[in-house]
FIPAFI-324251 format. One record per residue (C-alpha): residue number from 0; x, y, z. Coordinates in steps of 0.001 Angstrom, whole numbers, plus 500000, padded with zeros to 6 digits. Example, Ala and Ser with C-alpha at 12.3 -4.5 7.8 and 13.67 -1.06 7.14 Angstrom:
BEGIN
pt resi=0	xx=512300	yy=495500	zz=507800 .
pt resi=1	xx=513670	yy=498940	zz=507140 .
END
This chain:
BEGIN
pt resi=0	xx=814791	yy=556343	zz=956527 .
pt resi=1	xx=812989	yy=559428	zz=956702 .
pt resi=2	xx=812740	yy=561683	zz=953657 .
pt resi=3	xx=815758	yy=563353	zz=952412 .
pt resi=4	xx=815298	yy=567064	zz=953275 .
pt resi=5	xx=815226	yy=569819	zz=950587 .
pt resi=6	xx=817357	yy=572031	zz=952854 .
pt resi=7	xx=820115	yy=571132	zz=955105 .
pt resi=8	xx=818310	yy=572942	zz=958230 .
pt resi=9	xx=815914	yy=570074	zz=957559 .
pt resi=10	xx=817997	yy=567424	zz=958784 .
pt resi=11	xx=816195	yy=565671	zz=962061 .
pt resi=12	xx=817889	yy=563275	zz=964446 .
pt resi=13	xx=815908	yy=560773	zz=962994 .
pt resi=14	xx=817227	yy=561325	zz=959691 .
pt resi=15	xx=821245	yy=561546	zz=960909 .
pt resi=16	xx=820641	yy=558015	zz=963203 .
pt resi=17	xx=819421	yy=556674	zz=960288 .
pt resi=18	xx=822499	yy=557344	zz=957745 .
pt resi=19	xx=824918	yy=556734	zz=960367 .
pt resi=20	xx=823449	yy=553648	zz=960702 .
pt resi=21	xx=823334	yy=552607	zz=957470 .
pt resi=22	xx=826563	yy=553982	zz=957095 .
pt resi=23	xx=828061	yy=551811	zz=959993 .
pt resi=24	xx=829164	yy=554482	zz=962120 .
pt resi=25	xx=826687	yy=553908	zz=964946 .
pt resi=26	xx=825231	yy=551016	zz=965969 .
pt resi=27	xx=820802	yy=550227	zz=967314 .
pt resi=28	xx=822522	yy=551012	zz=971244 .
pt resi=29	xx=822683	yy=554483	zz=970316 .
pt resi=30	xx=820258	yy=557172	zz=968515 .
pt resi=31	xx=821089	yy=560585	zz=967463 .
pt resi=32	xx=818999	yy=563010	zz=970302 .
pt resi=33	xx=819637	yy=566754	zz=968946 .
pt resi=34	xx=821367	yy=568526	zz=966100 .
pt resi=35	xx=823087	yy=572282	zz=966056 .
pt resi=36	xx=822796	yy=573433	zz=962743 .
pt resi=37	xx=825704	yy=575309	zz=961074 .
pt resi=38	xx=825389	yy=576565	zz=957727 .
pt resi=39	xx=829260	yy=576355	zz=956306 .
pt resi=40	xx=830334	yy=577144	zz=952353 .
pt resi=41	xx=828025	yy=579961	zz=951707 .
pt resi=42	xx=829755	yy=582426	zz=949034 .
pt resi=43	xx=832421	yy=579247	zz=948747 .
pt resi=44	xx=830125	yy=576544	zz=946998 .
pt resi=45	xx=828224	yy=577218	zz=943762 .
pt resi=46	xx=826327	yy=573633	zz=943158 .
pt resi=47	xx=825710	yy=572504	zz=946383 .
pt resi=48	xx=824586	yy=573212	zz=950216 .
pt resi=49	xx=826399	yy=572556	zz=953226 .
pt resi=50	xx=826023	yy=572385	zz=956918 .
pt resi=51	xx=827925	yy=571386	zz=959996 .
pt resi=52	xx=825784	yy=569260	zz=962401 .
pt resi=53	xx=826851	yy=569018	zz=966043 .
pt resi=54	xx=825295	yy=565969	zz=967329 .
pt resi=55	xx=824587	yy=564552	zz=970839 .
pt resi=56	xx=823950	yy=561309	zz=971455 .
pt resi=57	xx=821654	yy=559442	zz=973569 .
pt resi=58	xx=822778	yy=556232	zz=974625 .
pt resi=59	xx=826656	yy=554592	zz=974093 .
pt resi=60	xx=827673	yy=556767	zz=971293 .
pt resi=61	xx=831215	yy=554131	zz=970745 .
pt resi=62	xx=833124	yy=556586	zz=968700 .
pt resi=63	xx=830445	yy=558018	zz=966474 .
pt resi=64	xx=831297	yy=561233	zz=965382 .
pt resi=65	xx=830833	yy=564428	zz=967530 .
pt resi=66	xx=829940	yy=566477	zz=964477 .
pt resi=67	xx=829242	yy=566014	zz=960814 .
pt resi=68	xx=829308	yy=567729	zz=957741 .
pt resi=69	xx=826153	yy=566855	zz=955275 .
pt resi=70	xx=826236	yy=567855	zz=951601 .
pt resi=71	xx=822943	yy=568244	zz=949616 .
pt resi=72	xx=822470	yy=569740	zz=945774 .
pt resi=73	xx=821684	yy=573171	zz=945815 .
pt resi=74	xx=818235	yy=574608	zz=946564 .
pt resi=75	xx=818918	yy=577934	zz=944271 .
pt resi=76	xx=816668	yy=576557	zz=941179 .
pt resi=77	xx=819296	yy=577582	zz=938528 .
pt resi=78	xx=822434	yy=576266	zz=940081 .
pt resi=79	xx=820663	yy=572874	zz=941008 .
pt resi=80	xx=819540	yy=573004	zz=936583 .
pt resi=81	xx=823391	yy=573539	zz=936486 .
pt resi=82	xx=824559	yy=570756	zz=939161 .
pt resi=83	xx=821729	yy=568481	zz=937245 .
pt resi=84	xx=822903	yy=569150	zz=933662 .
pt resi=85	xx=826734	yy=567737	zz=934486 .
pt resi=86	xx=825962	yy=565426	zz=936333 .
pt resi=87	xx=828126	yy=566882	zz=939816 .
pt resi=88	xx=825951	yy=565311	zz=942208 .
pt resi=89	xx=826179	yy=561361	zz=940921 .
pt resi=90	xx=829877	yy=562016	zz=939947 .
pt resi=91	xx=830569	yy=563054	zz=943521 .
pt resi=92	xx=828516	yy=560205	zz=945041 .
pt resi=93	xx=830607	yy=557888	zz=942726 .
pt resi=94	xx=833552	yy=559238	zz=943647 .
pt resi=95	xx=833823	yy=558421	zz=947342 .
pt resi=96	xx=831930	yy=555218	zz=946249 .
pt resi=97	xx=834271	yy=553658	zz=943986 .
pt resi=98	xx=837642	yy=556055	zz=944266 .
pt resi=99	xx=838397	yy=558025	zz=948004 .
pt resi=100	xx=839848	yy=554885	zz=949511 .
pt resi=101	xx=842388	yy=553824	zz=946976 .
pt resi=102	xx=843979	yy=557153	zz=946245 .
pt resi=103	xx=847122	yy=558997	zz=948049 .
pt resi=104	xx=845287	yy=561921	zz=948732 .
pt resi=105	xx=843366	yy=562999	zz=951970 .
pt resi=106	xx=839637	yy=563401	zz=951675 .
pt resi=107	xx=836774	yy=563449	zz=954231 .
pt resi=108	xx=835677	yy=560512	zz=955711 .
pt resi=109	xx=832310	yy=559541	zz=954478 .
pt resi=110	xx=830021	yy=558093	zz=956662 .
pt resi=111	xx=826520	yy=558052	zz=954606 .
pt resi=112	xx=826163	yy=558245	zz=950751 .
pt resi=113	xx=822727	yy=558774	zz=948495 .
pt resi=114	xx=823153	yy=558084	zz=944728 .
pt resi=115	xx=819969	yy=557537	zz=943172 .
pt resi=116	xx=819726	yy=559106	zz=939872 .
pt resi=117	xx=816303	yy=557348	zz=939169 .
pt resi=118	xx=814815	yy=559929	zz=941738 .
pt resi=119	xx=817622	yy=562353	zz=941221 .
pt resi=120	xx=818039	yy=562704	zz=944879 .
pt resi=121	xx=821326	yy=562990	zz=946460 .
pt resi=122	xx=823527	yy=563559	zz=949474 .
pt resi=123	xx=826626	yy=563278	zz=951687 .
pt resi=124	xx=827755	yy=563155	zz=954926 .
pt resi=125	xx=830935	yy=563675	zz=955389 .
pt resi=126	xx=833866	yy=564144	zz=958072 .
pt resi=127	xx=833943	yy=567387	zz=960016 .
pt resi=128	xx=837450	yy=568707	zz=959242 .
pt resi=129	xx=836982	yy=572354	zz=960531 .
pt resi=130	xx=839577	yy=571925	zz=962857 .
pt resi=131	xx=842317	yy=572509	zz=959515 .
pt resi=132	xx=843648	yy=575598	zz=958025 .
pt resi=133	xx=841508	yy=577151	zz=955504 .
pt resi=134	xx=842101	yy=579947	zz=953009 .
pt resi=135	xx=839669	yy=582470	zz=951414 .
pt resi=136	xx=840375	yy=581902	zz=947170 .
pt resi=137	xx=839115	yy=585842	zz=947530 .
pt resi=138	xx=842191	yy=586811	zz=948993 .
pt resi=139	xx=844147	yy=584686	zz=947751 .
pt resi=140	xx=846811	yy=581258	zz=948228 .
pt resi=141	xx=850606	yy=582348	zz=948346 .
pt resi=142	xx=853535	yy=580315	zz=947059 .
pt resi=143	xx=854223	yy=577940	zz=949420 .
pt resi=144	xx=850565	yy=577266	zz=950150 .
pt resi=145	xx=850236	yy=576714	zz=946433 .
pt resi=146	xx=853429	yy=574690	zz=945970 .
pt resi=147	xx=852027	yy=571827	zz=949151 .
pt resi=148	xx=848833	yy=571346	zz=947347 .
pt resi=149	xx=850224	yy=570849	zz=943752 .
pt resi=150	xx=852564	yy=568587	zz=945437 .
pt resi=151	xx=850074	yy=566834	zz=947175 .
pt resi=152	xx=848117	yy=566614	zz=943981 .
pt resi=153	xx=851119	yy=564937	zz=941611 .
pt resi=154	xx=850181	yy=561845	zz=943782 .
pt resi=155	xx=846895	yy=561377	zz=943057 .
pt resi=156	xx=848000	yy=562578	zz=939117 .
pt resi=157	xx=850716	yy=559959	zz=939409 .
pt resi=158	xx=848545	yy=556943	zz=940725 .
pt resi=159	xx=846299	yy=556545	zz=937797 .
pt resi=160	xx=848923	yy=558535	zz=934631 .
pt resi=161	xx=848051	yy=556892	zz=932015 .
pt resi=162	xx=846391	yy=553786	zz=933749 .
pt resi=163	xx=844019	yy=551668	zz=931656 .
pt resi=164	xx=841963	yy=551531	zz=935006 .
pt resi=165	xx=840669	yy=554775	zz=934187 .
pt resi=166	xx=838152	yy=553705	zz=931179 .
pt resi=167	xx=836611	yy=551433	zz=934090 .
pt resi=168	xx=834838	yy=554364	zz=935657 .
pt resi=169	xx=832936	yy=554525	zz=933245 .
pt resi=170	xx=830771	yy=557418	zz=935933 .
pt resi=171	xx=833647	yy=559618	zz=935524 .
pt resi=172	xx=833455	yy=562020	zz=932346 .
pt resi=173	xx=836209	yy=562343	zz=929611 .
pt resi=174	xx=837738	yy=565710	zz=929432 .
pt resi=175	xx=836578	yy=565549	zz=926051 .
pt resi=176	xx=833531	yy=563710	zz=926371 .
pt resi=177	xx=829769	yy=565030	zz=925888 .
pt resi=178	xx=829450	yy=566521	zz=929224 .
pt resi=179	xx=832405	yy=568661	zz=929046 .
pt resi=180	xx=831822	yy=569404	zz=925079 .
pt resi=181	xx=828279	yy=570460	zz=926041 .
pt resi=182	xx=829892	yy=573205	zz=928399 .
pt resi=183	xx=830856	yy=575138	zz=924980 .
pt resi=184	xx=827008	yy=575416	zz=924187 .
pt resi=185	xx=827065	yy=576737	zz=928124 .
pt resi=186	xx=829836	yy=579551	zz=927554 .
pt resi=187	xx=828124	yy=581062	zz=924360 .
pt resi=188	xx=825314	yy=581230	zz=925441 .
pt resi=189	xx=826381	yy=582494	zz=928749 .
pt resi=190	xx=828539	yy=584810	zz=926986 .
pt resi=191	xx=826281	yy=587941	zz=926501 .
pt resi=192	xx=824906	yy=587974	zz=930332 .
pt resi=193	xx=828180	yy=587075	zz=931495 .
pt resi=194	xx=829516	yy=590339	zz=929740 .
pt resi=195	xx=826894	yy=592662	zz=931332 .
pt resi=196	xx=827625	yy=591559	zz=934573 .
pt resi=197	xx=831632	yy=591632	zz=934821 .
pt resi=198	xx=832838	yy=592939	zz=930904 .
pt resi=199	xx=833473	yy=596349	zz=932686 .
pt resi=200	xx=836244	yy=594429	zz=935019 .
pt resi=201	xx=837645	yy=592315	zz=932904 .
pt resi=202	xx=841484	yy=593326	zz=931478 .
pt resi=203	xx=841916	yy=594622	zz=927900 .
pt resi=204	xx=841773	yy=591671	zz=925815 .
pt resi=205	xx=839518	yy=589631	zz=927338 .
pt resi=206	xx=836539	yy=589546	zz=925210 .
pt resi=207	xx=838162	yy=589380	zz=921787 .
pt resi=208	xx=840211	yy=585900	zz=923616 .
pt resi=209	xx=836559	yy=585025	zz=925299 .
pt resi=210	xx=834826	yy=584719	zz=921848 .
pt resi=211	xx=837800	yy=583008	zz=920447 .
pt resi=212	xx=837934	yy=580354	zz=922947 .
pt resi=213	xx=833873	yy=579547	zz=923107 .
pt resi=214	xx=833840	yy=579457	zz=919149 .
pt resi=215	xx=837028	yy=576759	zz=919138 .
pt resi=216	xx=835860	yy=575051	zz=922644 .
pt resi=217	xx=834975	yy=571247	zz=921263 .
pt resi=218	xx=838330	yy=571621	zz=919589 .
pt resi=219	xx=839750	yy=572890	zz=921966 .
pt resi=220	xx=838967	yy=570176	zz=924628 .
pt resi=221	xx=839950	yy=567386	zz=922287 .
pt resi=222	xx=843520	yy=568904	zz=921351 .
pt resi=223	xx=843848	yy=569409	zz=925208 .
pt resi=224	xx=843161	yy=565965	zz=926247 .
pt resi=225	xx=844583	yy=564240	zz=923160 .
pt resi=226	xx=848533	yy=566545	zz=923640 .
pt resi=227	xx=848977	yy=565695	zz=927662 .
pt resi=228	xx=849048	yy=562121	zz=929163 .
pt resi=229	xx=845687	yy=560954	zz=930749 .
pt resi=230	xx=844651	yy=560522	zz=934475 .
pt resi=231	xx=841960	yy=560968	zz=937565 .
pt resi=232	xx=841495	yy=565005	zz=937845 .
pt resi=233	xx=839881	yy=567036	zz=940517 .
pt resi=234	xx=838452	yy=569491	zz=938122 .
pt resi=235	xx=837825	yy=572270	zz=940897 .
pt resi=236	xx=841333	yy=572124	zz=942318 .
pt resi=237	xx=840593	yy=576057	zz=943825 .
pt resi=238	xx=841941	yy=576818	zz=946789 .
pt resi=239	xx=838485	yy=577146	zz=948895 .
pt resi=240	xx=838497	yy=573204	zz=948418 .
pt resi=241	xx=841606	yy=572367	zz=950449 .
pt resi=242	xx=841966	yy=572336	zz=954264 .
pt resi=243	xx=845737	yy=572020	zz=955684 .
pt resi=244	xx=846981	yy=570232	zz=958954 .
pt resi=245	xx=850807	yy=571047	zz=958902 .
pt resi=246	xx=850741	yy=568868	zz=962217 .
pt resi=247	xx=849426	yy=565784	zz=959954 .
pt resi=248	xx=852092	yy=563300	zz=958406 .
pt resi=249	xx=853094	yy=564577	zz=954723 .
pt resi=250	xx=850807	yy=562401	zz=952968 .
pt resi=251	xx=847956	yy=564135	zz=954675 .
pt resi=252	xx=848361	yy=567782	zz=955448 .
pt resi=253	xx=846554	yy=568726	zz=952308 .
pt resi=254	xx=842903	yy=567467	zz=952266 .
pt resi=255	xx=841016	yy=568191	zz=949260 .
pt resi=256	xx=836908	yy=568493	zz=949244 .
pt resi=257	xx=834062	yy=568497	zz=946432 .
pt resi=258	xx=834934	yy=566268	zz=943868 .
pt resi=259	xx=831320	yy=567057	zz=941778 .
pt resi=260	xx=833174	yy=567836	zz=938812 .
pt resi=261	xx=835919	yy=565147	zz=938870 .
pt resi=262	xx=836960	yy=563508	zz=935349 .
pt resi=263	xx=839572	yy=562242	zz=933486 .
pt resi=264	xx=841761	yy=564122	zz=931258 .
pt resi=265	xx=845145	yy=566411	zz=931804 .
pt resi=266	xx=846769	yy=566541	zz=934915 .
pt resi=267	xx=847878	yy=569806	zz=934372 .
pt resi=268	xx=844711	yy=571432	zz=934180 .
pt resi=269	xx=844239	yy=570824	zz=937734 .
pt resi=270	xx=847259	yy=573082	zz=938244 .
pt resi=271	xx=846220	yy=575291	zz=935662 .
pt resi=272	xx=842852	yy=576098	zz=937215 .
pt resi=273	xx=844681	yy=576384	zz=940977 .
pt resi=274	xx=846993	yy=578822	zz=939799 .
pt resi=275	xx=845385	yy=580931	zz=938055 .
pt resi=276	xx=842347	yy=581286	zz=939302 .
pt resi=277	xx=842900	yy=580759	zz=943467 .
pt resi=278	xx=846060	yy=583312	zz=943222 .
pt resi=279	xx=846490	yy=587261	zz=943284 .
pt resi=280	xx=847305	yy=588196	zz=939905 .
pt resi=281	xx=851263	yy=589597	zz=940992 .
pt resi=282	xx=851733	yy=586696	zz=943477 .
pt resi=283	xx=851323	yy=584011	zz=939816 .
pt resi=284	xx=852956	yy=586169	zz=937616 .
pt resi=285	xx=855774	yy=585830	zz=940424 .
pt resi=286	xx=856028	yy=582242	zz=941343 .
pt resi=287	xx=853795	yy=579828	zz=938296 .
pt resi=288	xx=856420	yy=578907	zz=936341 .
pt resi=289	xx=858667	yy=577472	zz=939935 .
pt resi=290	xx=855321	yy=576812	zz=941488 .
pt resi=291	xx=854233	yy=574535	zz=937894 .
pt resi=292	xx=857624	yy=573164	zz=937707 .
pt resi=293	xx=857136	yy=571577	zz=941593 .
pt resi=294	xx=854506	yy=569096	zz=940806 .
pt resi=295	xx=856028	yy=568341	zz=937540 .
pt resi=296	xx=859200	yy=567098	zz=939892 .
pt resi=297	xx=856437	yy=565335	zz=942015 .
pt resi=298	xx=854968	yy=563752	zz=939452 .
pt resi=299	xx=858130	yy=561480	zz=938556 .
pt resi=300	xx=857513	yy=560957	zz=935207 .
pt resi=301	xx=860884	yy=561151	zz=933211 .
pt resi=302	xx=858805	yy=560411	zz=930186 .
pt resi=303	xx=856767	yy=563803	zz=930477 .
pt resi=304	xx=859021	yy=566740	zz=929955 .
pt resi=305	xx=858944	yy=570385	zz=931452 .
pt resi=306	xx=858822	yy=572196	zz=928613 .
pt resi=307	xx=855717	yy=570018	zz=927491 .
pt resi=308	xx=853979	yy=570703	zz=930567 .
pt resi=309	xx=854498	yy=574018	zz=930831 .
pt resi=310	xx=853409	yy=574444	zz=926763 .
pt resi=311	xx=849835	yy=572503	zz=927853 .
pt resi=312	xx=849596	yy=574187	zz=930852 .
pt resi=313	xx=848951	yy=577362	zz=928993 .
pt resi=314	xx=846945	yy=575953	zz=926610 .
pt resi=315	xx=844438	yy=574307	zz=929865 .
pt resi=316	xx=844403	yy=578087	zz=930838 .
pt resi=317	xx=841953	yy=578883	zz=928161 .
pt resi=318	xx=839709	yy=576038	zz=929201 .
pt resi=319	xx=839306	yy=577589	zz=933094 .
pt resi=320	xx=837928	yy=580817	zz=931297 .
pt resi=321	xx=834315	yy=578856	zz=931187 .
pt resi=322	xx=834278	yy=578430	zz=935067 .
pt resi=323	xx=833853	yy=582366	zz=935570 .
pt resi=324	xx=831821	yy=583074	zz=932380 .
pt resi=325	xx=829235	yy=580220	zz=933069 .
pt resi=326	xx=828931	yy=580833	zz=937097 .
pt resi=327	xx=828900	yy=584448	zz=936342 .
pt resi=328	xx=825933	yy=584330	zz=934019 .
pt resi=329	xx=823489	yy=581503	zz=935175 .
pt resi=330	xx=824426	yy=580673	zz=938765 .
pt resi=331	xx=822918	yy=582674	zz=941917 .
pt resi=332	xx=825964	yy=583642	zz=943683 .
pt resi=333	xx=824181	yy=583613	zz=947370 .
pt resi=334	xx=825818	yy=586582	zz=948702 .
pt resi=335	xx=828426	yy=589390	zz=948066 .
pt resi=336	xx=831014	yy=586852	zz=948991 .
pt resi=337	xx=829923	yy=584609	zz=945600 .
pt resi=338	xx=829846	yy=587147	zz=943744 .
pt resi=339	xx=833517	yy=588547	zz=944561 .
pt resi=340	xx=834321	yy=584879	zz=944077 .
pt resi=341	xx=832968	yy=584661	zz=940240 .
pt resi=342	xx=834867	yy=587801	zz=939205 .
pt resi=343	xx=838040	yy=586640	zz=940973 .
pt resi=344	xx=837902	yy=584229	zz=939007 .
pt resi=345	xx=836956	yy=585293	zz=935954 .
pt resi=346	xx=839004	yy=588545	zz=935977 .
pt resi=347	xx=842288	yy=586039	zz=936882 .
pt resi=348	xx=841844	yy=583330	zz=934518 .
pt resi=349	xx=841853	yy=586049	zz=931710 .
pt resi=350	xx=844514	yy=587371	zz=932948 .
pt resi=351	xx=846398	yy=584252	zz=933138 .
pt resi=352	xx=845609	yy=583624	zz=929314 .
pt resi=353	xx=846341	yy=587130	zz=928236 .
pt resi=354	xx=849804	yy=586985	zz=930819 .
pt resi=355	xx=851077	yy=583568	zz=928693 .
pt resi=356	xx=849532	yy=584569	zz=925208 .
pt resi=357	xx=847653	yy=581416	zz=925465 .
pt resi=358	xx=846076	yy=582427	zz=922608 .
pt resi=359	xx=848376	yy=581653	zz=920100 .
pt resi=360	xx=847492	yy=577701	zz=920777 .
pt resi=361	xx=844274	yy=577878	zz=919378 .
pt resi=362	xx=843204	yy=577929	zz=915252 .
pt resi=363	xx=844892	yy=581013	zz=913566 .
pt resi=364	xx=841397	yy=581807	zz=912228 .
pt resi=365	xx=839313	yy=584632	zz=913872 .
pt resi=366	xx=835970	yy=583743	zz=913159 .
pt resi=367	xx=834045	yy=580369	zz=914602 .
pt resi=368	xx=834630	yy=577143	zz=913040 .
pt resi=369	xx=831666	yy=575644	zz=911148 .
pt resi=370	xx=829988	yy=573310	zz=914021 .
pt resi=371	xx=827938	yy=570264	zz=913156 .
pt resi=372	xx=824311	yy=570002	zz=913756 .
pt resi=373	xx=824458	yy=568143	zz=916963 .
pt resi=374	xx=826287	yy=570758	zz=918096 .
pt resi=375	xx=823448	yy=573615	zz=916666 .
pt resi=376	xx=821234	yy=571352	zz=918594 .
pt resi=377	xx=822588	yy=571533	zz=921917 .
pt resi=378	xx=823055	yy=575378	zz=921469 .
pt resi=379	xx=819764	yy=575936	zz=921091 .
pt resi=380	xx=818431	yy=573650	zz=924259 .
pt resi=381	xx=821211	yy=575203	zz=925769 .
pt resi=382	xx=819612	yy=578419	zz=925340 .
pt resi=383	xx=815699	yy=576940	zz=925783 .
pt resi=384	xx=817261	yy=576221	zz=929686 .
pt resi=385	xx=818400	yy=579437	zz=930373 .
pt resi=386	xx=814915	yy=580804	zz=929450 .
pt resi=387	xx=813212	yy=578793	zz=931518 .
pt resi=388	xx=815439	yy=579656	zz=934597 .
pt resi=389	xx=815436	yy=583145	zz=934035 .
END
């Protein structure tokens, strides 16, 4: 195969005959002649590079795919340190590896998939669905948009609640593991920057809850995983992720993209993270609690009460205040676009906390807990990796 490209412009038809190939979806009789490149996702995706590749054939083509999307790590130095640190670009890989095929939710086909950590090189190529509905998280998802996805999301939820299967991917982080504790080292020391970039927006309140959250965050992410039942989560459930076909059957009308930071852990944090950050602040102070209390109904767990969803879904609010703060301070947001995306999303998941006085679910005490020195430790590379990107 020829080498993977750094960009996606750098995709030959030599390279795309080649992963169809070895992905089965073309056979020796036919080669891939010439590619239109598309560059898709900019301002939309943080982590990673996309393209859409209209191909022509040259030979029998027998049903190969008239265009593609591929998906490579990002080429902006510090969101590919970011992408790298987490671990998106494996977990994705492993994702449609081991997991896209057995779940009740509609993803993109995917017809060629690089995982090899050893040379950290990576990449995807996926099905084109640009033909479905999509909606700008900028502006904003309405009610009923929001309602179909978290409905179409209680099935995945509900395939795996609680499942024992889950500890088998062993590729797919705990919410409370070391990758996702590691992001509290992220959002203090992300805290400062993040401030002198998007404090002046931010609603009254926000920074005293901000330095609250980052100082509890490890115990915050244990409490949150260890009060809500377990299962497979998205963990970017946003509304620029989805694509809907009304025309499809039910099962399918919602597809959901980019699974880089899929894990296991609360359900509801998926929902937590749509609502509040992929809505207009009016529209979810309107419709969250009905909106919430739809894919709870989905779900069909008898065993898992409202009123205990609804008490961790506020509590899951505090943890999608790190999404904004971190992208805000050490990712290159592309264009305007990303940038109006980062403080949508920052400005609404404060809101959201400050809304539900999420607050009171974290330690009564003001000041930071006492954290171990492991924890010291990974502050302080933490902050030797943002000096070296900046």
């Amino acid at each position: 195969m020829d080498e993977l490209p750094h960009t996606t412009e750098g995709a030959t038809p030599a390279f795309l005959t080649d992963c169809l190939r070895e992905g089965g979806a073309l056979d020796r009789s036919s080669s891939v002649a010439e590619v239109v490149h598309e560059p898709i996702g900019v301002g939309v995706g943080i982590v990673g590079q996309l393209a859409r590749l209209s191909l022509r054939y040259e030979g029998e083509a027998h049903g190969a795919p008239g265009s593609v999307v591929l998906k490579l790590p990002s080429h902006f130095p510090e969101n590919r340190a970011q992408g790298d640190r987490f671990n998106f670009y494996e977990r994705e890989g492993r994702f449609y590896q081991h997991l896209a095929d057995k779940l009740p939710v509609r993803t993109a086909r995917c017809y060629w998939n690089l995982i090899q950590p050893g040379a950290n090189q990576f990449g995807l190529l996926l099905e084109d669905l640009g033909h479905r509905t999509s909606i700008s998280q900028v502006a904003g998802v309405g009610a009923d948009r929001a309602r179909q996805a978290l409905v179409s999301l209680a099935g995945l939820h509900s395939e795996l609640w609680e499942s024992p299967a889950i500890d088998g991917f062993t590729w797919l982080p705990r919410f409370d593991g070391p990758i996702n504790l590691s992001a509290g080292a992220g959002y203090r020391e992300a805290w400062e920057p993040f401030l002198a970039k998007f404090g002046d927006v931010l609603p009254t309140g926000s920074i005293a809850l901000g330095e609250r959250v980052q100082a509890q965050w490890e115990d915050l992410m244990h409490t949150c995983r260890a009060s809500s039942p377990v299962t497979v989560c998205h963990g970017d459930f946003r509304i620029d992720n989805l694509l809907f076909d009304d025309d499809a059957v039910p099962a399918e009308q919602v597809a959901v993209l980019d699974w880089q930071i899929s894990g296991s852990g609360p359900g509801v944090f998926d929902a937590a993270y749509l609502l509040s950050g992929s809505m207009a602040v009016d529209e979810r102070r309107a419709c969250e609690r009905d909106v919430l209390r739809a894919w709870h109904e989905a779900l069909g767990r008898s065993d898992y009460r409202f009123d205990d969803a609804w008490t961790e879904y506020r509590r899951n609010l505090l943890v999608t205040t790190v999404y904004g703060v971190i992208a805000g301070a050490q990712f290159d947001p592309a264009n305007e676009r990303g940038r109006e995306l980062v403080e949508g999303m920052a400005v609404r998941s404060f809101t959201a906390c400050l809304d539900l006085d999420a607050a009171e679910l974290l330690h009564p005490a003001a000041g930071p807990r006492p954290r171990s020195e492991a924890e010291r430790v990974g502050d302080r590379t933490q902050a030797g990796n943002a000096r070296l990107l900046t």
